[in-house]
N, C-alpha and C positions, 0 to 999 in steps of 0.2 A: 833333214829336219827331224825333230822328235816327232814319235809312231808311239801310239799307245798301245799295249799289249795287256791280252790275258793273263792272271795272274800264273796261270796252267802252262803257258808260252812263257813269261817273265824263270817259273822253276826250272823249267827243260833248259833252258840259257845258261842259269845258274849253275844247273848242277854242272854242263858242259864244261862250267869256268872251275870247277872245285869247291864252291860255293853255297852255302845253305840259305834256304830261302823261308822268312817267316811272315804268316800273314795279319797284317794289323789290322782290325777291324775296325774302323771309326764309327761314332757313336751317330746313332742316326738322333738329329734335333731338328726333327719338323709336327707340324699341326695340320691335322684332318678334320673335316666335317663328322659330327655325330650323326651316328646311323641309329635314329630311333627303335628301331626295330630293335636294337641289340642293347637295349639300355635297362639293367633288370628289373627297376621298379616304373618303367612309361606306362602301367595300367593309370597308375596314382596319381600320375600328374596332372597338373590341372590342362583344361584343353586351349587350344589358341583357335583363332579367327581363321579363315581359310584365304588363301594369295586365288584371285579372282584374274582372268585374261580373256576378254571380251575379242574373238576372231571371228572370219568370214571374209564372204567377198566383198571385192568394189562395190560402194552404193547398196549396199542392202539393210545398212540401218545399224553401221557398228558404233560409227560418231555421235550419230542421235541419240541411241542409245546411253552411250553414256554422256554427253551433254545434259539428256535430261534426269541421270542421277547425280549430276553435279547442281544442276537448280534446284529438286527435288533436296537434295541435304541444304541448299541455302535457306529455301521457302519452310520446311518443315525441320523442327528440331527432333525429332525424333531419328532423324536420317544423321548419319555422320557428319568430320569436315570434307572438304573439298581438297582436293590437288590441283591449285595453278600451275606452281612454280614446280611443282613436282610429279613425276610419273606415275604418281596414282593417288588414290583418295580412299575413306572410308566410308562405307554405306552399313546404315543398321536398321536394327526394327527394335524401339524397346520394349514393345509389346513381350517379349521373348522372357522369360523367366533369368533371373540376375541374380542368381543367387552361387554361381562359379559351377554348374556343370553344366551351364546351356550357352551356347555359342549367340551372342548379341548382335555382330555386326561383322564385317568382310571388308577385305583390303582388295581394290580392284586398281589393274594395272592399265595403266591409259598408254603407254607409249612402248611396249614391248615388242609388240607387231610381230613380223614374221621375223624377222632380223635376230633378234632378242633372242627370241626363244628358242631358236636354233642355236644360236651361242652359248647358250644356255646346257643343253644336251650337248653339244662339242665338250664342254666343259665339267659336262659331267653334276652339274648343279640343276635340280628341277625347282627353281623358285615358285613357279605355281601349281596348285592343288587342283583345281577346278578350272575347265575352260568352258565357256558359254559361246558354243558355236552357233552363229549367226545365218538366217535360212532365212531369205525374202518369199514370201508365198509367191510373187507374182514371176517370180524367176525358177525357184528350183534351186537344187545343187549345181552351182557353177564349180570353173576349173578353181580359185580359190579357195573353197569350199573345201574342196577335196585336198588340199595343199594344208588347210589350216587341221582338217581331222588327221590327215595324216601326222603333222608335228605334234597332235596331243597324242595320239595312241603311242607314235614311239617314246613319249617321253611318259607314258605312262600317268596322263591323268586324268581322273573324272571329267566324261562330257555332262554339257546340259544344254540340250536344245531350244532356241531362242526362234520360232518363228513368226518375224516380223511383217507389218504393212498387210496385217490381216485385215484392214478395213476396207481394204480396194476390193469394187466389187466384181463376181465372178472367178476370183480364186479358189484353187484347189489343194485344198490344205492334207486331204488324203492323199492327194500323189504325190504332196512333198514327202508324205510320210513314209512312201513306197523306196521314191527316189532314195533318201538316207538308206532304207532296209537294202535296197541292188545294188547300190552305187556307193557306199562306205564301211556295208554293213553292219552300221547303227539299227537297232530292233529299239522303236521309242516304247514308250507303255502304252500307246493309245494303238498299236500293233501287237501290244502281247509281250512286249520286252521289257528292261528295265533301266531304259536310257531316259532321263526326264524330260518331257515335252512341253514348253510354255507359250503359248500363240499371244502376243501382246502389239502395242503399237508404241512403236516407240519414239513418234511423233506425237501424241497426245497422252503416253503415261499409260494408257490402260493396260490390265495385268501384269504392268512393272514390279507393284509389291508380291506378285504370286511366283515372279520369277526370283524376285529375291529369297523368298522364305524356299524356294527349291534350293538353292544355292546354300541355304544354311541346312536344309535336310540331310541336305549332301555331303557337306560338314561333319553333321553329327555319324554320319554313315561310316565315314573315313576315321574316325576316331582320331582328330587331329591334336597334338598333344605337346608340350614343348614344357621344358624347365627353365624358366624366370629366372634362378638363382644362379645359373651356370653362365659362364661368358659368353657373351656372343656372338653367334656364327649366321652371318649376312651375305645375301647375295648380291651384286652388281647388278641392276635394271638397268641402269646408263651414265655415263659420267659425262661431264665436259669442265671446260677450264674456265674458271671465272675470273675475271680481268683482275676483280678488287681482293678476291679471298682466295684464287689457286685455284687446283682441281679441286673439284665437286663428284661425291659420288653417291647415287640416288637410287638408294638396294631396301632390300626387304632383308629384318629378322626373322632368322628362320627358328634362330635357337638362343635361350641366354636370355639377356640383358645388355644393351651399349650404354654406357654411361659415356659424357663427356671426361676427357684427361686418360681413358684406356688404352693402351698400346693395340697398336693392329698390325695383322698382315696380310698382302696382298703380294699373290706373283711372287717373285723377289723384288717386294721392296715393303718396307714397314714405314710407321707414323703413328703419332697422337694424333687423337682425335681432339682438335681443337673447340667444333661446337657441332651442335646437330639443332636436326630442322625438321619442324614435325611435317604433317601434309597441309596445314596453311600458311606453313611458311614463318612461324613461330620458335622459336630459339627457346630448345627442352635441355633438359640436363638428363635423363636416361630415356631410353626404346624398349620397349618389349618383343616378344614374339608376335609375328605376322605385323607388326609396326613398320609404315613405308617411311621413311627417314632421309635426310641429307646428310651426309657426311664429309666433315671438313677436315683439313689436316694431314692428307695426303702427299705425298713427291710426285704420284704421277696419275693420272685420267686410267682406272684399270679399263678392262673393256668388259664388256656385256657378259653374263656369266660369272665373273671372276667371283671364288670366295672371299669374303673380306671376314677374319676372325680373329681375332682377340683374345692376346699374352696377359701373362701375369708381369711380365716389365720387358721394357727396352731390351733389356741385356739379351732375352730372351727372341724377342723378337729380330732380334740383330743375328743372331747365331743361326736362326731359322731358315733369314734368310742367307746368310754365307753357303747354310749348307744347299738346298737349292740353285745356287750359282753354281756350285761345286759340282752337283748331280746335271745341270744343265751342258756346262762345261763337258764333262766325262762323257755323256749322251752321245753328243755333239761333234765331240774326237772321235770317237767309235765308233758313231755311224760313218763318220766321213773314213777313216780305214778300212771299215770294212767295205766301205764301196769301192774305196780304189783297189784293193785286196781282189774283190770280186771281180773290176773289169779286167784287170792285169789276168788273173787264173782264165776269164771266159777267153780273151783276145789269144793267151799259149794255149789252151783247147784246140780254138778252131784255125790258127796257124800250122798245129798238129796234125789235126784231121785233114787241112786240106794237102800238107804234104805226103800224108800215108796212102791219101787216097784222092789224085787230080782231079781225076774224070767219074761222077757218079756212073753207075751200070744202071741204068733202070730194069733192065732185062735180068740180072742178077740177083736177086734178093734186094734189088732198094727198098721193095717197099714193107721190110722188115726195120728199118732203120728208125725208129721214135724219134721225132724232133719237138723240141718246148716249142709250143704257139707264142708266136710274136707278144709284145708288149702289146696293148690297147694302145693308143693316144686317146685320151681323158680330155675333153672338153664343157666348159663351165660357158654359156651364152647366153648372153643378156640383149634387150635390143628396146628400143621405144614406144614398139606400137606389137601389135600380135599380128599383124601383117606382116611386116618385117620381121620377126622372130622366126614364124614359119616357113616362111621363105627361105631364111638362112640357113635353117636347122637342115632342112631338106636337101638345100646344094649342099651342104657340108656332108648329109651322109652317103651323098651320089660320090662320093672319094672315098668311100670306105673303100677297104680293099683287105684279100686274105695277108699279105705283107706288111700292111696298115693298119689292122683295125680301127676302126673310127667309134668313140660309143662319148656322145652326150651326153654325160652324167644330171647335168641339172643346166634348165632352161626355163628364162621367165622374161616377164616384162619389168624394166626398171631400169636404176643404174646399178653397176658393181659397186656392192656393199662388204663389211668385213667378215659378213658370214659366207658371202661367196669366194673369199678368198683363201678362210679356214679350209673348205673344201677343197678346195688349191692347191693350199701346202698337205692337206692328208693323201691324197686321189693323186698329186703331180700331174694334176690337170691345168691344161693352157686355157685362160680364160679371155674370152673374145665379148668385146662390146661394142654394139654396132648402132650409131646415133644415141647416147649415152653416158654419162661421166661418172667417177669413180667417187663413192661418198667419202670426206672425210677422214674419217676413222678406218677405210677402210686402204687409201691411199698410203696413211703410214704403217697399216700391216704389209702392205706389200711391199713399202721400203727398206722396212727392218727385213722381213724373210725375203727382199730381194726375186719377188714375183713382177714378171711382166706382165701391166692389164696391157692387151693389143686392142685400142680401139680404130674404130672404121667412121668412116660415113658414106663411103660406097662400097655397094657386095663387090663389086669385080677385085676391090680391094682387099677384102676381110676375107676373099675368097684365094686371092694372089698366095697370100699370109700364110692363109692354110695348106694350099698345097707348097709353099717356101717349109714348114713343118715338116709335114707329111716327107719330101725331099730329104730332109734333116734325118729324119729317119733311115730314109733307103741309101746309107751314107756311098756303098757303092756304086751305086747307079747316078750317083750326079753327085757336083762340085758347086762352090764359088769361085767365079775366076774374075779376081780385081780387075779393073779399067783403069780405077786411077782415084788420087788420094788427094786429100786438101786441109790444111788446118782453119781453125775457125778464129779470125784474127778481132771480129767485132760483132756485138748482137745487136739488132734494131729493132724496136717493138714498133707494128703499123698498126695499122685498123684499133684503133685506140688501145693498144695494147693482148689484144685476142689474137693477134698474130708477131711470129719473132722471125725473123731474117738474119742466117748466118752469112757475112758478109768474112770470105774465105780467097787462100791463097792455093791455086792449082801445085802441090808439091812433084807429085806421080802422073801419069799418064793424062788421061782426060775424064773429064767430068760432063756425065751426058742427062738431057733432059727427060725425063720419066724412067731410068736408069733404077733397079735397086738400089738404096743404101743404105748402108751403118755408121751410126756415128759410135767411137770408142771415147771412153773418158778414162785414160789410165792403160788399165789392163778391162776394163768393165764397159760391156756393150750394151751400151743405155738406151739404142732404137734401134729399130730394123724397118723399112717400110720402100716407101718411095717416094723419091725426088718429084715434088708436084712443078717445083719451080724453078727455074734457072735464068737470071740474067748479068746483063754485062754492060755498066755504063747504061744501066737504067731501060736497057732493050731487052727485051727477049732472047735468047741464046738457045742453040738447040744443042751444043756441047762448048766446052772450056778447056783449052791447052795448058801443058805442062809452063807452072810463071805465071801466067796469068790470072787476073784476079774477078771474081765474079760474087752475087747475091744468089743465094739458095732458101729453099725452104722444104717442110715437110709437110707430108700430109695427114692431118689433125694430133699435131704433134709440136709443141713448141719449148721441149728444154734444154735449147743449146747454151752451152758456156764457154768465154773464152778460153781458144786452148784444146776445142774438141779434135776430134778427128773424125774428119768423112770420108768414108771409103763409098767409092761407087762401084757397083758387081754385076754381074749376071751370073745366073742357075745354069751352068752345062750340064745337060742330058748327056751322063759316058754311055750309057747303056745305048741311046741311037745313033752316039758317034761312031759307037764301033760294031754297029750291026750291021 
């Protein structure tokens, strides 16, 4: 098959052949995000509104909080509009001086949550400015807490301390103060620092508006600044598909102006912007900077982060994206050559090594010998409750091992979302869900990059999985040795359709109950787990002969299709067969 090669490799061939080799450069046609910083007259411009992202933990008053600046802009006009239908809303004060160098009012993001934001930084896009982290007095800094400072510090934006349910009596608002200083290392000001501290209740409004006018201080601090006149460059807060209008994508300008009828691009793929939609759901014909907006007009739902920016035409925007497909493409071949490149050089290595040299000497200078440390196994775990999360996490790292290493990169409570699977594909981390399902948006990134989520509902299972892994690894030391093989002739859906029965013909050997299996679609191993279920003729079966025909199922796993293949296996241990 065609191999893609260095242009440095392509000349050594050449010249072998008699041949001259000349290098064509094609013109690079893509569009970036403006970096304010590097733009030489940003003193002069006029300044924008600051992108607002209310975090914290469970129950500490992050909904209330902004619920009650969503009635507060309804009851009072002096407050902005609202975001129903959309992922954020504006809040102002016009007390504020309006004469274009004082900032009036703030775009706050309601549905960014942890997800968001972290897509956001994968992406390389910081849509917001300011984060108003959320501190219950009567709690403290919990583990969220500490989850949500850490995504604003790495993504590098102003905090503002929010602490809420100050009216319950007996709290200690000093030790929360303490708690931030040991435990995030936030220094607020009412400690000597210069992180802003606002005690409010955000059940009854009080010093809501002093949290706001912090939030515009903060503002004016940051010298926040954008040019109007320029096209503009918006970020993705969330998309979804509307039945009647197509994809919907629902971003913040960062930079520019959107006008209706502008050509955009996103990822590789571009579109007119057919209509936009302000934050009550009103049908505008341009956006400004820091303006949260609906965006219509798209081919496809980008995902959270993506830049959405805007060509001077079609023509342009087409060619943007070829070229992107083109650099995707190239990526894409080259990494996949240079991995098989690499495993082929490491495999004649240590085929090398081991014929030069059978028998290590320990007694002879082995331990001169330098060896690269194993890969990691990289795991991403999710689980339902924080009981079971730490439970899991725990057995999982009682397998570590110096042949194995085991390191859990990130573990929480939820389901597997799309930002856990970014971390996926970066880390080539095996992502394990235990009582859990996969969101959405996050199900078809793993279908395109082709990521296994392995979910569970019992440890002894998710724990099986792991060490079936961990095995994978130590490819020496143990094998799969099929049992016996079945195609899948009919699928039955029971239990009102939350369960599917491959109803199969025994081809190969036999098929055994509680038995590992794989089912193949193709060339492509679409599960792995175990046979929970086996029957024959409506009975129970504790295996199935070669011809014979029987009902199968798996466990928490229901996508067979006619035509599968099931292979049933067991793990040999070579390592204690031949000790």
């Amino acid at each position: 098959g065609d191999e893609v090669m260095e242009f440095e490799e392509a000349e050594m061939v050449a010249q072998e052949l008699g041949c001259e080799v000349r290098r064509r450069e094609r013109e690079v046609v893509d569009v970036f995000r403006t970096v304010p910083e590097n733009v030489e007259n940003y003193a002069s411009l006029p300044v924008r509104a600051p992108v607002v992202t209310v975090m914290g933990h469970v129950d500490h008053g992050k909904t209330t909080l902004l619920d009650f600046l969503r009635k507060t802009s309804v009851a009072e006009k002096e407050f902005g509009g609202i975001t129903q239908a959309l992922g954020a809303f504006r809040v102002g004060l016009e007390e504020h001086a309006s004469d274009g160098t004082a900032i009036n009012w703030a775009s706050f993001l309601d549905t960014p949550g942890h997800e968001a934001f972290t897509a956001m930084r994968e992406c390389g896009a910081t849509a917001t400015d300011i984060v108003v982290l959320v501190v219950a007095a009567d709690d403290g800094v919990m583990p969220q807490t500490i989850e949500a400072a850490n995504h604003a510090l790495a993504a590098k934006s102003a905090i503002i301390v929010a602490i809420t349910k100050t009216d319950i009596p007996g709290v200690d608002i000093p030790a929360v103060h303490r708690q931030l200083r040991d435990t995030l290392d936030l220094l607020v000001e009412p400690l000597g620092g210069d992180v802003q501290c606002v005690e409010i209740s955000a059940k009854t409004g009080h010093n809501v508006p002093a949290l706001i006018e912090a939030v515009l201080l903060q503002a004016e601090l940051l010298d926040l600044r954008a040019d109007p006149a320029a096209h503009a460059e918006a970020v993705c807060v969330e998309s979804v598909l509307d039945r009647r209008r197509g994809p919907l994508c629902r971003c913040i300008v960062r930079w520019g102006t959107a006008r209706v009828g502008d050509f955009v691009v996103v990822g590789t793929s571009c579109g007119k912007i057919r209509a936009l939609e302000d934050s009550e759901g009103r049908m505008i014909n341009v956006a400004g900077p820091s303006e949260p907006v609906a965006l219509f007009g798209l081919d496809v739902c980008p995902p959270a982060g993506s830049d959405v920016i805007v060509v001077e035409s079609e023509a342009k925007g087409r060619a943007v994206v070829e070229y992107r497909k083109m650099v995707e493409e190239r990526l894409s071949s080259a990494d996949d050559a240079a991995a098989v490149k690499a495993k082929r050089a490491a495999a004649m290595k240590a085929r090398a090594e081991k014929k030069a040299n059978p028998v290590a000497d320990d007694a002879d200078g082995g331990e001169d010998v330098m060896e690269d440390p194993p890969e990691p196994l990289n795991v991403i775990l999710k689980a339902g409750s924080d009981g079971s999360l730490g439970a899991l996490k725990a057995s999982f790292l009682r397998l570590d091992s110096e042949e194995v290493p085991l390191r859990v990169i990130h573990s929480a409570v939820g389901n597997v979302t799309y930002s856990d699977l970014i971390l996926s594909s970066a880390s080539e981390g095996a992502v394990f869900g235990f009582d859990v399902k996969v969101t959405s948006d996050g199900a078809e990134y793993a279908r395109r990059r082709k990521i296994h989520v392995r979910l569970h509902r019992l440890i002894h299972e998710a724990l099986s999985d792991m060490r079936s892994l961990i095995a994978a690894r130590l490819a020496p030391t143990s094998e799969d040795r099929v049992l016996g093989s079945a195609t899948v002739l009919q699928v039955i859906q029971i239990d009102r359709g939350r369960k599917s029965v491959a109803g199969c013909r025994v081809q190969e050997g036999t098929i055994a109950r509680n038995s590992r299996m794989r089912v193949r679609r193709g060339e492509e191993v679409v599960y792995e787990g175990t046979l929970s279920s086996l029957k024959q003729y409506k009975d129970d079966a504790v295996k199935v002969e070669k011809g014979q025909e029987c009902g199968l199922s798996a466990e928490v796993w229901n996508g067979f299709e006619v035509g599968d293949k099931v292979e049933a296996f067991e793990v040999v241990d070579l390592s204690s067969a031949t000790s």
